[in-house]
Structures are given as C-alpha cells and as structure tokens.
N, C-alpha and C positions, 0 to 999 in steps of 0.2 A: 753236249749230247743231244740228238736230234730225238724230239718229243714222240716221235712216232718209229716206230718199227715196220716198216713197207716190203723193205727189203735190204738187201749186205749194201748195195750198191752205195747207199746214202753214209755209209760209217767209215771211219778211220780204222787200219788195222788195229790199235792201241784200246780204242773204242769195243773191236770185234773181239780183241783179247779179253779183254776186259769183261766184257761177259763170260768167256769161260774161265779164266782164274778164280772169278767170283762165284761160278758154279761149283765148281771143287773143293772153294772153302766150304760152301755149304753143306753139301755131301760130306766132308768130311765130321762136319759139326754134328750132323743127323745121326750119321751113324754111330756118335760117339753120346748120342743123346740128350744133347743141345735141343731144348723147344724154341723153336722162333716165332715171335709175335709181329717184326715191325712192321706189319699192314694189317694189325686188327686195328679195325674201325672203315680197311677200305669195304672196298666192291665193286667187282669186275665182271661188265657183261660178256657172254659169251653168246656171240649170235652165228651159230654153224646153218649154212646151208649145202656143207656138207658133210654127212655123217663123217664120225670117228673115233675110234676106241682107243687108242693110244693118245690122240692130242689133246681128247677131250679130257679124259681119267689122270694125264699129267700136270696140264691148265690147273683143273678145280682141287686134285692134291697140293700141285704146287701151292696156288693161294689157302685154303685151308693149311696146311703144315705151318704158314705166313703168319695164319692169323686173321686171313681176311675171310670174304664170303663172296659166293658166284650167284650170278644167276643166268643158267643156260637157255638160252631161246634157238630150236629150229628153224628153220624157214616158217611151217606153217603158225608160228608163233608169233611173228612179224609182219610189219606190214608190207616186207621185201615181195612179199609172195601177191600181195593188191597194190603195186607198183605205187609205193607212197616215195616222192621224191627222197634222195641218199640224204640232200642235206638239210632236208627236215628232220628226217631220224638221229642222224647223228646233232643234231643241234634241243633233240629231247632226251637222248638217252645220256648225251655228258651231264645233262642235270638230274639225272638219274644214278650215277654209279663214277667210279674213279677212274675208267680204262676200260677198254672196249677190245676183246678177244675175237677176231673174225677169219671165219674161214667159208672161201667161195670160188667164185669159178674166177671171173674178169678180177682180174688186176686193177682195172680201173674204178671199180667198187670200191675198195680199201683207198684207195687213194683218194675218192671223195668222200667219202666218211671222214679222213684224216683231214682234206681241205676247211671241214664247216666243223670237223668237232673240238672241244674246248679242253677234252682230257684224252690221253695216248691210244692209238688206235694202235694192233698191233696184228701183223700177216700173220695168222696160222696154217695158212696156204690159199693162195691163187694156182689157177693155169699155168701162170707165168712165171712166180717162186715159192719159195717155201724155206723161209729165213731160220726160222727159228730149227727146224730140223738139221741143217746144214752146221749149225752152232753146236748142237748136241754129238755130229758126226762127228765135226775134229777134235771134242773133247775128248771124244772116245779115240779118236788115233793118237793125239796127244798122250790118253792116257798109257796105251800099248804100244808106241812107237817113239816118242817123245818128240822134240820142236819141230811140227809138222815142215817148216822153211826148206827142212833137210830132205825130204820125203819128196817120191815120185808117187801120185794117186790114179790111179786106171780107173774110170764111168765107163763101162757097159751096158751098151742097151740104146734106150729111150733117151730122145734130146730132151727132154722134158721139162718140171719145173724145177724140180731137182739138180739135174745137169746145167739149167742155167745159173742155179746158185751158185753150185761148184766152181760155176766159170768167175761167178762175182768174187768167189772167197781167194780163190785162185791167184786172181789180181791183187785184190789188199793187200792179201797177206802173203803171199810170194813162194808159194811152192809148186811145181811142176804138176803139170794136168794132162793126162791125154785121155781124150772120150773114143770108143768105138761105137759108131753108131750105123745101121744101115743108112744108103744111101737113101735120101729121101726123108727121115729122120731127127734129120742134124737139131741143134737148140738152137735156138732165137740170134739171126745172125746178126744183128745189132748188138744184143748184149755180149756176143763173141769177140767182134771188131773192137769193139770200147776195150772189152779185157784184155786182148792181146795188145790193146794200144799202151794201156797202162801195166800191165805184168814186167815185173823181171826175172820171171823164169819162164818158160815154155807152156801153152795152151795151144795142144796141139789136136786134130779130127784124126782119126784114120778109121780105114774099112774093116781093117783083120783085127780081132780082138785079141788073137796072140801077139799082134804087135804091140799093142795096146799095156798087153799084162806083162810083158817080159822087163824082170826086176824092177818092178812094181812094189810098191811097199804095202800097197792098201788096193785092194779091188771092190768096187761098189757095184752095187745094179739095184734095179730095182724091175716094178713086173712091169708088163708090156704093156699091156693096153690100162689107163689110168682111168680114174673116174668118169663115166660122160662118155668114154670112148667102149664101149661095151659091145658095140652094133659092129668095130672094125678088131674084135677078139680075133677070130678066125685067120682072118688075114692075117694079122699080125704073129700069130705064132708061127705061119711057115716060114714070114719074113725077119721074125728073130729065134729063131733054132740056132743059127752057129754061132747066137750070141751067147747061147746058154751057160751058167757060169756054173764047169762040172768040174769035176777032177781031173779029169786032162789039161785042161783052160788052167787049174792053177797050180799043176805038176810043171806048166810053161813059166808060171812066175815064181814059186819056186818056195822054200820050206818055210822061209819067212816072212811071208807075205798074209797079211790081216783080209777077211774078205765083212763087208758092211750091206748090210741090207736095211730099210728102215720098218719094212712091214707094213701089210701083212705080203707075207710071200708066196707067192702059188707055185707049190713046192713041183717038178718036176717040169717044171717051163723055164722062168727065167734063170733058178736054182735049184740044185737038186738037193736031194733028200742028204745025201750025204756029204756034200759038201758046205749046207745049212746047221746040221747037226756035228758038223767037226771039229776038231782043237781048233783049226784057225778061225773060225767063224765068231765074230767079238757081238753080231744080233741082236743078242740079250740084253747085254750089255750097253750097248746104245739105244737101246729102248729106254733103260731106266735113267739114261744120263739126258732124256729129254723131261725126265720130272726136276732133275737138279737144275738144268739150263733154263727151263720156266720160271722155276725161283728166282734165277739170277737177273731174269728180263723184268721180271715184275716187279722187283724190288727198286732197278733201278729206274725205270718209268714211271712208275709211282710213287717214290719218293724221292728219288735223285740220287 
C-alpha cells in the first residue's frame, strides 16, 4: 500500500477496492452500533486552504468516531500563507501528529509535503484531483447499482478535478466513461491519454451530453465554475446551459439511471431543482458515504 494518498493514479484496482469494501463494513458496524476506537491515541492535521463543509465535518467525524483527534489549520493558521518552504512544514508537522489531511489548489503542494514528510499525506483535493471524493462516488453506485465493471458512467460538465479522477478510476478499475464537456473544457489531456492507454473499457470525450447519457447507468456533474474560478461565473453559465443536468437530459437516459452530484450544488445551473430532489438523485447519499470512506482511508494510512 502506497504511504500517501495523492491521487487514484498511484493504486491497484484491489487497492482502490479495498478502500470501499472496507468503508461498507464500517458503515455497516456504525449503524448497527459498533464504537470504534482503533486510532485513539493518533492525530491528524488538517491544513485546508481551501474552505469546506462536507470534507472538513466528514475528515474530523471520521477520525473522532476512530477514536483519534484533529486538529484543523486554515491557511491563515500556517505558515503556507508567509511562504515558509513545503518541506520544512511537512518535516515539523510529521513530528507533530500521525497523518496530514490537505486540501488546496496546486497538486504540486501535496506532492511535496508527501516528498519530505515522515507520516501519510492524504489529497482532500487539488485543482488537479480529488481522490477521496471519487472513492465515496463509486461506493455509492456500487451501493445502488452493484459491480460498477458492468456499468456505463456519463461526467457532464467541467473537465475538472473531478472528471480527471474519473478518468483515473476509469482505468483501474475498468468500467466505461464517457465525459460531455464543452469544447474548450476537456480534463487534463495527459491524464486522459495514460487512461485510455491503460483502460479496458471505453473513456471516451464527446460534445452532446445526450450522447453522453443515453443508457447510462449513473450521470454525474458537478457546478461550473469551481473554487478560484469565480471572476469566469458568467461566462461560463452561457457556455454550460446545454449541459445542464434537467429532466429532459435524464428522460434521454432513461428510468434507471442514478444521477451524482458531490455538493454543494447551485441548484438551477448545473442541476435543477427537481431533478436534485428526485427518486433518482442518490446526493445525500454520497455525501454521507464520504464520512464512511474517510474512515476506511484513515484507518488504513495510519495503521495499515
């Protein structure tokens, strides 16, 4: 098992499984009221510089439910913010705490924290991916769809960091992908190439988002314009309107199709009101499957 969690790219499908069977037991134990302790005595820094409601509230549940204890640093908490070299921090904070929770913009960030530090640095998202969320999605299609291999997955929208993970999991673990995304748009054409190199099933671009979603098992999106891109809002909603994921878009894919969103959603852009709030919509649902998935990552980075 690789000490760090950066991104999907670095793991073994059995690996990537592995994390989510072991989420599921857990979940399963919780709710059956099972207390788990095996990481009281750690502690795991959390240094966001970029806000979060969902990764943050599931992070510090997850390790309390553990057993263990956080301690969260913002940007203005750190010395990120008075450019104190990466690998001096990370080479003070591993002797500070057990596992280092980071989320930020450069990819490259995480990756030297993980070069100089001494205990598991783990992506809660870069620009570039966003590992552990993408872990929590297929548990949640796994759960309503079963062995995702079988399954056709439609990304709508944004190439983004997201879409690129997709493309990573894609590959491992072997189930068919096709993204819509405006031209101009696309995800990280590096990380595509490598995935189509290694996929045995289909990772494919196209323009039309109905082509996209037809018999489609699972439709994802997410919103348009992401953190940091705030100033290209405007633009970007005239240029993703027909990507919008409405009830027409999933009367094309059809009565059994799962629609995913990770949140938060800005309801009547990228998805609408009511196709957010409908039987097919599993939202909620993979929201709360990213507290079980933190467990499952934490447990096994920190203790094996």
């Amino acid at each position: 098992m690789t000490t760090h969690l950066l991104s999907l790219g670095n793991f073994t499908k059995e690996q990537l499984t592995g994390y989510i069977n072991r989420a599921m037991v857990l979940k399963k134990e919780a709710r059956a009221g099972l207390r788990h302790q095996q990481l009281a005595g750690k502690t795991i820094g959390m240094i966001f510089e970029k806000p979060s409601t969902r990764t943050r509230v599931s992070f510090e549940s997850a390790m309390y439910d553990l057993g263990g204890q956080v301690i969260y640093l913002s940007s203005r908490d750190t010395q990120l913010a008075r450019n104190e070299p990466l690998k001096d921090m990370a080479r003070v904070m591993a002797r500070y705490v057990d596992g280092l929770v980071v989320r930020t913009f450069g990819q490259e960030i995480v990756d030297e924290l993980a070069r100089y530090s001494s205990v598991p640095v783990i992506n809660a998202l870069t620009d570039l991916f966003h590992p552990c969320q993408i872990l929590s999605d297929i548990m949640t299609v796994i759960e309503e769809k079963g062995p995702i291999e079988d399954l056709k997955i439609a990304w709508i929208g944004d190439g983004n960091n997201m879409a690129n993970t997709w493309i990573q999991a894609a590959a491992i673990i072997g189930f068919e992908l096709i993204l819509a995304c405006p031209e101009g748009y696309d995800p990280d054409s590096d990380i595509l190439i490598a995935a189509q190199n290694q996929a045995t099933r289909p990772i494919t671009i196209v323009r039309d988002p109905r082509e996209a979603v037809r018999e489609a098992d699972v439709i994802n999106c997410d919103v348009w314009a992401s953190m940091g891109q705030e100033n290209e809002q405007k633009e970007r909603e005239k240029i993703f309107q027909p990507f919008q994921v409405n009830s027409a878009l999933l009367a094309a894919s059809g009565p059994q199709t799962i629609v995913l969103h990770c949140l938060p959603a800005h309801r009547e852009e990228e998805i609408t009101e009511e196709v957010l709030e409908g039987e097919q919509c599993v939202a909620f649902d993979q929201a709360e499957n990213k507290l079980h998935i933190h467990k499952a990552i934490l447990e096994k980075h920190l203790i094996g």
